[in-house]
C-alpha positions, 0 to 999 in steps of 0.5 A, a space after each residue: 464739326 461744323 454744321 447748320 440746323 436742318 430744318 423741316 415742317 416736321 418739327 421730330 424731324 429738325 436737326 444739324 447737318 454737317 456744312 460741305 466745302 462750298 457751304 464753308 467757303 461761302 459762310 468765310 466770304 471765301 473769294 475762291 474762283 468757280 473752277 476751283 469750288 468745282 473741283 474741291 470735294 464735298 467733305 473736309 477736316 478742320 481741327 487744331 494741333 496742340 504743340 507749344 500752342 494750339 495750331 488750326 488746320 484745313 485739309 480739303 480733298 481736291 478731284 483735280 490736282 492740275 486744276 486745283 494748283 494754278 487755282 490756289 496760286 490765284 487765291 494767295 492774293 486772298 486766302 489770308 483775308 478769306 481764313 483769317 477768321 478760322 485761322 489768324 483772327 488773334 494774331 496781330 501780324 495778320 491784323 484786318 488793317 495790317 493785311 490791307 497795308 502789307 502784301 505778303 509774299 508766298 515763298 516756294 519751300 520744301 518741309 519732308 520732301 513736300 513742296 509748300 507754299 508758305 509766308 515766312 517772318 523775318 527769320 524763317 518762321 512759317 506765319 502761313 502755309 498751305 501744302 499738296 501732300 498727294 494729287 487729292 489732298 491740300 493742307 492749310 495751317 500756321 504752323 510748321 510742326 502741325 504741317 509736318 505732323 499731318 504730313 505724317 498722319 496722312 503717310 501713315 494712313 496711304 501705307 496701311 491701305 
C-alpha cells in the first residue's frame, strides 16, 4: 500500500492514510491530461507478480471507458518517463537517457482476446504494456504472463459475481 502520514494538532490522532490515484500520479510527476485524472477512480492496486523474476503492476478503475481510451493514447508519449520509477527504474533498456533518444512505439496486439497496447523488443518480447481488460478497468505491467495472469484474476472475480 502506499500512504502518506496523516497528521493532526492531536498528536493520539496521527497516523497513515492510503494515497489515492491522483495523490500518486502527482507523487510520479505524472504528465497525465485533467480529462483523464478526472475520470480515473480514487482507489488502485499496485503490486508485483513473481514468475521467473518479479513483474509490477497498476490496475486503476476508470468511470469512462470512452474518455479514458483516447486519453491513454495521449500519455504514451510519457507514461514510460512517468512510471519509470514504479516500474522500470532498473532496467537499462528504458534508461532516463535511452528514454530521452529512442521514441518507442505502442504496438496494437492481442493476448487472451484482450486488445493491448504494448513496446515490444526486437523479438516480440513485451518490455511494456497496458490493457482495458473491461469498460472500469486498466492494467499496466512489464510483462506478458503478469498480464495474462491478472486478466485471469479479474475474469475469475466478474464470474463469482
Amino acid at each position: 500500500y502506499f500512504t502518506k502520514r496523516s497528521s493532526t494538532e492531536d498528536a493520539t490522532q496521527m497516523g497513515k492514510s492510503l494515497i489515492d490515484t491522483n495523490q500518486l500520479m502527482k507523487l510520479l510527476n505524472a504528465r497525465i491530461s485533467d480529462k483523464l485524472s478526472r475520470f480515473l477512480e480514487p482507489n488502485f492496486t499496485f503490486g508485483f507478480h513473481s514468475t521467473i523474476q518479479n513483474s509490477p503492476f497498476l490496475i486503476l478503475k476508470t468511470k469512462s471507458f470512452e474518455d479514458s481510451f483516447p486519453e491513454m493514447l495521449k500519455w504514451e508519449e510519457t507514461i514510460l518517463e512517468d512510471l519509470q520509477s514504479i516500474f522500470i527504474e532498473d532496467n537499462i533498456v528504458f534508461s532516463k537517457n535511452h528514454l530521452r533518444e529512442n521514441r518507442y512505439q505502442f504496438k496494437d496486439i492481442i493476448i487472451k482476446n484482450k486488445d493491448v497496447r504494448a513496446i515490444l523488443d526486437g523479438g516480440g518480447k513485451i518490455l511494456f504494456a497496458y490493457s482495458f481488460p473491461d469498460k472500469e478497468t486498466i492494467v499496466i505491467t512489464t510483462n506478458k504472463i503478469t498480464l495474462q495472469e491478472i486478466f485471469d484474476r479479474l475474469s475469475t472475480i466478474y464470474h463469482t459475481r
